[in-house]
Phi, psi and omega in degrees: 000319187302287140004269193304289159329267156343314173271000140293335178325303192278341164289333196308284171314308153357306206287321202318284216297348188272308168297329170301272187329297165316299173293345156290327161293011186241309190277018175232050175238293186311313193307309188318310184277324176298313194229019155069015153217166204288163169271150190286327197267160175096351173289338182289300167325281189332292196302307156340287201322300196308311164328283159012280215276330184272333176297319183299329173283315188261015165276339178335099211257094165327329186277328171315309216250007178335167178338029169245008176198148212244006172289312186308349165258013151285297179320302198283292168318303149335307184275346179287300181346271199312339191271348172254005146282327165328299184297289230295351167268244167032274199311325173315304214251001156283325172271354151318295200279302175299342152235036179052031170280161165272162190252123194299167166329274187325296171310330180294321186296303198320312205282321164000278172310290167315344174263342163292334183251339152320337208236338173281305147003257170336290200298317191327288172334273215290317173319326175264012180247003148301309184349261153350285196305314200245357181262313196250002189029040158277130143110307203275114185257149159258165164038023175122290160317126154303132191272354165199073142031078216287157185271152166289179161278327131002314219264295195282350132001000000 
């Protein structure tokens, strides 16, 4: 049973960090344009994203994708990338807030951006790890048995 959980985590986990990120760059995109400065609310949501996104890589089961898909070093780099642009926006709009300033203009793009590539990021990661799931059936067992199977390591040598 324990088991049986554990080896769900990482679908589990996976939705946070792609719906947080997103909706946050679309609400520090909108803030941006609307009211031409950063929102004061959202470094905490911001630290969540990060928390998320680094819990979604390491429940993430590597072993599943042995030598059956040529996706998986996307997906995988694509999620380390995002998840330290992930901090580095966290950090940005904390250190604003710590040190009570508004964010000048430039800054306001810098943070922007970075939460615009944070959220291209994301998506990327679950598109090639739909990829892996519905295309290549990693990860996915019937009746117990894997429908595509992990190579040993012997085998992907």
């Amino acid at each position: 049973m324990i088991n049986e959980i554990i080896s769900h985590l990482h679908p589990i986990v996976v939705h946070f960090p792609i719906v947080i990120i997103t909706l946050l760059a679309l609400y520090d995109l909108l803030f941006a344009i609307i009211k031409r400065t950063a929102s004061r609310n959202g470094h905490w949501l911001w630290l969540l994203a990060f928390l998320s996104a680094w819990l979604a890589i390491g429940t993430g089961p590597e072993h599943d994708a042995r030598g059956n898909t040529n996706n998986f070093h996307y997906h995988d780099t694509l999620a380390t990338i995002t998840t330290w642009f992930s901090f580095l926006v966290a950090a940005f709009r904390f250190f604003f807030v710590i040190k009570k300033k508004e964010m000048i203009k430039q800054w306001l793009a810098i943070g922007t951006i970075l939460s615009l590539i944070c959220a291209v990021g994301i998506l990327s990661v679950g598109y090639f790890g739909g990829k892996m799931v519905y295309d290549q059936g990693i990860g996915v067992k019937i009746d117990g048995k894997y429908v595509n199977p992990p190579k040993s390591y012997s085998e992907h040598r």
